[in-house]
N, C-alpha and C positions, 0 to 999 in steps of 0.2 A: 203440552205446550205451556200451559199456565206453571207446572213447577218450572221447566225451565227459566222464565220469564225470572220466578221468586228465588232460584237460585244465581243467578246475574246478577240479582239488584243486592242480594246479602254478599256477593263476592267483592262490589263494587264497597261495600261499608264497609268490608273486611280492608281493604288496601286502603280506602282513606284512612282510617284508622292508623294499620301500620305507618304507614307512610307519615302522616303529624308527630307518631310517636318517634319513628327515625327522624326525622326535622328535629324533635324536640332534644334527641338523646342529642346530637351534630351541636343543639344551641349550646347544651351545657357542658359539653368538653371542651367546646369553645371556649368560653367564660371561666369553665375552670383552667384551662392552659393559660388565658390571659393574665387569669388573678395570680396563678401560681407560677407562672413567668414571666410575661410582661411587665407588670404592677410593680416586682419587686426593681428590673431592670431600672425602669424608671424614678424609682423611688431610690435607687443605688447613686444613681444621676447627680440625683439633686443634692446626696450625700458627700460627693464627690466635688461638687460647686464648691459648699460648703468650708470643706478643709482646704480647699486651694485658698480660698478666701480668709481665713487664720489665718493658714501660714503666711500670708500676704501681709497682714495684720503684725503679727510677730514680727518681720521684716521690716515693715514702715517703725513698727514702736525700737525698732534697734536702730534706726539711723537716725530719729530722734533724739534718741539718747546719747548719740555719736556727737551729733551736733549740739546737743546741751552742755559737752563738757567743756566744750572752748566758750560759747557763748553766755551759760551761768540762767540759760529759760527754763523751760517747767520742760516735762518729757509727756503726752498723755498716752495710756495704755488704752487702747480700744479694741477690744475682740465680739466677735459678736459668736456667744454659744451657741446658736442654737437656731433653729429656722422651722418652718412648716412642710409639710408633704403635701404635694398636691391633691388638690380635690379633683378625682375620676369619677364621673357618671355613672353608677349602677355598679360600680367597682367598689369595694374595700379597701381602704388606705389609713394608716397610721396617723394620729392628729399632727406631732411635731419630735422635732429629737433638741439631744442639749448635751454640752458636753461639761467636764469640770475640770477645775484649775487648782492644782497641787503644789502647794511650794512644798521644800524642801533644804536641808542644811548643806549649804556649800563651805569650801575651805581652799584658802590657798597656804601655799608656802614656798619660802625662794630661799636658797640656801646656797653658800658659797658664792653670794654677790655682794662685789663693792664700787661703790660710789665713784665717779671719777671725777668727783670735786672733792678738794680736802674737807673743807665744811661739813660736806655730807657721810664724810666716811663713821662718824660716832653713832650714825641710823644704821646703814648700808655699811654694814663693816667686818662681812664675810658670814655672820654667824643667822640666826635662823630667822625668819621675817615670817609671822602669821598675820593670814589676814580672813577675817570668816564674814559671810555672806549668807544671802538665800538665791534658790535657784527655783526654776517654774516649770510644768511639765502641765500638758494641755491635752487632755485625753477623750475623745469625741466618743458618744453615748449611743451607737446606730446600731438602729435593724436589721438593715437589710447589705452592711457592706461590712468587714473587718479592714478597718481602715489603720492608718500610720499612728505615730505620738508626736505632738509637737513640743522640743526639750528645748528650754532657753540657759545655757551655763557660761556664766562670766563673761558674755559678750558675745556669744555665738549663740546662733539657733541653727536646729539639728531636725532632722525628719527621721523619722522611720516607726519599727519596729521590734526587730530582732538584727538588723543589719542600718546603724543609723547614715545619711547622709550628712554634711555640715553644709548654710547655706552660709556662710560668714567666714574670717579664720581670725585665730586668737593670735596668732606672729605673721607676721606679714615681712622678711627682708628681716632688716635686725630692729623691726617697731614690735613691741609687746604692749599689748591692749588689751586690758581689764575694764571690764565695763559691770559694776554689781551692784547690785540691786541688797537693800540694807531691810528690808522689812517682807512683811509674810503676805500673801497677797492669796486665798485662795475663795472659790464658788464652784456651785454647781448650777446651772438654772440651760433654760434654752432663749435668755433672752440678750442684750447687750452688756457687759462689765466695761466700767470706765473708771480710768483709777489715772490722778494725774500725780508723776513722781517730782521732786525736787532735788534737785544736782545740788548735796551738802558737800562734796570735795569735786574741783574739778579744773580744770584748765593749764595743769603742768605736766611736767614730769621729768625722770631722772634717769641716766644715762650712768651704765653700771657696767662694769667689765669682772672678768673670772678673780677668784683670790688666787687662785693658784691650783685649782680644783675647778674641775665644769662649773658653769653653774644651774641649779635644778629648781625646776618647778614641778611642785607634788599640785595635784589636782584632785579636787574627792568628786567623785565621778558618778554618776549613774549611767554611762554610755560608754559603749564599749572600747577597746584598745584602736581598734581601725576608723572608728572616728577621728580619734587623737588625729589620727600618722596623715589624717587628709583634712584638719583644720590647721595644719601648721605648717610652713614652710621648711619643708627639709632640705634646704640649703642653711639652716641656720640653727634646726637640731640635729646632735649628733646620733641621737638614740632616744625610744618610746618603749617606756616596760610598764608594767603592772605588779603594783603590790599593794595586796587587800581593797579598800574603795578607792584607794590613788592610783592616779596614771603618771608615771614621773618621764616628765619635756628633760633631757642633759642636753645642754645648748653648745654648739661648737666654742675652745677656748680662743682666745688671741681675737675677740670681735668685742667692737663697743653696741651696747643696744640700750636703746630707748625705751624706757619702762613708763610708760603711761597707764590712772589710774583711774578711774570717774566713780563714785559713788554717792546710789542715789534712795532716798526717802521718802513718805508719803507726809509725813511731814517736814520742817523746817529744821533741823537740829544742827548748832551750832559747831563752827569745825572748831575745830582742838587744835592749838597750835603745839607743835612739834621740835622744831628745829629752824634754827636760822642759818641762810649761805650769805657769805657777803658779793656784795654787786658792786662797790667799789673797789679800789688796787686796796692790798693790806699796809701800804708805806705810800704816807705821803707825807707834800710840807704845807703847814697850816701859811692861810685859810685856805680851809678843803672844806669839802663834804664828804659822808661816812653815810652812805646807804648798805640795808641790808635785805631781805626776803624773809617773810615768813609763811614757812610751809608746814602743814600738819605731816601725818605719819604716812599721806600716800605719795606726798612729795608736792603736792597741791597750795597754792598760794593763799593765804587766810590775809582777812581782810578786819580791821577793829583792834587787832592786837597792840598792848602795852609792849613795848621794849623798850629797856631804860640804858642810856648810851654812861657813860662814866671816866673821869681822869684818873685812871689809877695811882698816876703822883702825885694827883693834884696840880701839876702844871699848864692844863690847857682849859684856856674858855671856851666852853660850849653853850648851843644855844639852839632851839626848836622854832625859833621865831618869835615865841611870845615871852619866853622865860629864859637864862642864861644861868649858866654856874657850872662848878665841876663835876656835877651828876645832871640830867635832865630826860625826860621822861617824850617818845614819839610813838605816836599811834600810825600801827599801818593799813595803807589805800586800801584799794577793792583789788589792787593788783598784789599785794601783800607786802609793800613798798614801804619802809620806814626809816628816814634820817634825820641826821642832824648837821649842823656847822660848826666846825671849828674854828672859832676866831682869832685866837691867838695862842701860842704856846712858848713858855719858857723853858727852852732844851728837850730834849725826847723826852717821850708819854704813851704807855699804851692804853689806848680806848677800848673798855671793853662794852661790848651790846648782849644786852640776857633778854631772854623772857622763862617767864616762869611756867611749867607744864601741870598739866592739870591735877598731877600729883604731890607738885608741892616745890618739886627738883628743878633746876636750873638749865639751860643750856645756853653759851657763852662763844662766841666768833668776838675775835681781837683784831683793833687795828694799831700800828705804829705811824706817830705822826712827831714830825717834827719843829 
């Protein structure tokens, strides 16, 4: 009786035993299936916040800069790399992630487009138009997700991977929009970048038809060929190919399109003037006024510039307001706005209006006054 009694009670140890031990073995597969599945899921999550919130980010700083180019304000870039994981109780979790910011060398080129104002055709005058830039690519630094790239090129931003999406489009109808960014802009960090640009050309733009040949725009690209064909409106290109880093846009012929151009700095750098269109008729009878425009090389209105108006017979009084003779010297507006009056003239005269470029050369719009 009495062994039986001591075999009971060592039976009853024996299954407590097992039994805490099954509880214990039940705790840590638990724990480890959470860690090793749940934890990440979550942590995938908040990686996920993250990059919707860039590309949000990328998105606001482009329609800033949209709107910087008519208004002449500051554009600010605000991304925020990087964020924290959450803290789980009794879990293991990663402190923070952080992503980096890569510029990169852009390039345009437009080829076989000319100007459809006279004035403008010595810029815009069929043969090859370079314009070079940087471009920005935002590439998030995660654990636990293989996430997208965010690619900002010449006014678009693009999403993906291997297969990019476009949230923006570079032609729109017969409007072309360039929007570029002139300086290098890169980090790595998981904390905020803020970088505020300054719109050194902005608020025009010029309206260009075929020479006789499509006209092309080469693209140096880091995103693929089916990007292109779904940021552009293929009603107004004819064809999208690829050669070498270029994606070449051939635009249907027989359309007029607006070429608009915004470019912007981290600092203030002074625009260049370029080229003058006239704003008044080219014949008239004194007393007139003789207004002209000055635009740098993106077709953008510059504002301060010297133009000096002149009698080339010598037969007409001119006059700026404060000084008079047959040569006289106007500075133009913030609009790029620059005249003068003609007060009297004996017999026909042509006026001519110059500014000097910053290489030394002249460019010259004539008016005839009588």
């Amino acid at each position: 009786m009495l062994k039986e009694i001591i075999s009971t009670s060592k039976n009853r140890g024996v299954s407590t035993v097992v039994g805490f031990s099954i509880i214990l073995m039940m705790l840590i597969a638990s724990y480890t299936y959470y860690q090793a599945t749940v934890i990440p899921e979550i942590c995938s999550r908040y990686e996920l916040n993250h990059f919707n919130k860039m590309v949000g980010q990328l998105i606001e700083f482009l329609s800033e800069l949209k709107s910087s180019c008519s208004t002449g304000k500051h554009a600010n870039l605000k991304i925020d790399l990087g964020g924290n994981y959450p803290v789980i109780p009794f879990f293991s979790t990663p402190t923070s992630f952080s992503s980096t910011v890569i510029p990169y060398d852009g390039e345009i080129r437009i080829k076989n487009a000319l100007a459809l104002e006279e004035d403008l055709r010595k810029v815009f005058d069929g043969k090859e138009v370079v314009w070079k830039c940087n471009n920005l690519k935002v590439v998030p630094n995660y654990l636990f997700s293989s996430s997208s790239i965010i690619i900002y090129e010449y006014g678009v931003v693009g999403v993906g991977k291997r297969n990019y999406i476009p949230l923006s489009r570079l032609i729109e109808k017969e409007s072309i929009s360039l929007v570029l960014i002139n300086c290098s802009i890169r980090s790595i960090s998981n904390f905020v970048i803020e970088r505020t640009l300054k719109c050194i050309s902005g608020g025009g733009h010029v309206e260009i038809v075929d020479s006789g040949s499509p006209i092309e725009i080469w693209i140096k690209t880091k995103l693929p060929l089916d990007f292109w064909r779904n940021a552009v409106d293929r009603k107004s290109v004819e064809s999208i190919n690829k050669s070498g880093d270029y994606v070449i846009l051939k635009l249907r012929r027989n359309k007029v399109y607006s070429l608009s151009t915004c470019i912007f700095d981290l600092t203030s750098v002074k625009q260049t003037p370029s080229y003058l269109i006239r704003i008044s008729p080219k014949a008239q009878v004194s007393p007139c006024n003789l207004f002209v425009k000055v635009k740098d090389e993106y077709g953008n209105p510059v504002g301060g510039s010297n133009v000096r108006f002149e009698s080339l017979n010598n037969s007409c009084i001119l006059t700026n307001g404060t000084s008079s003779g047959f040569s006289v010297l106007a500075k133009s507006n913030q609009f790029g706005i620059a005249g003068i009056v003609v007060k009297e003239c004996n017999g026909k005269d042509v006026i001519v209006s110059s500014l000097t470029r910053k290489d030394g050369t002249k460019y010259e719009v004539t008016f005839i006054v009588y």
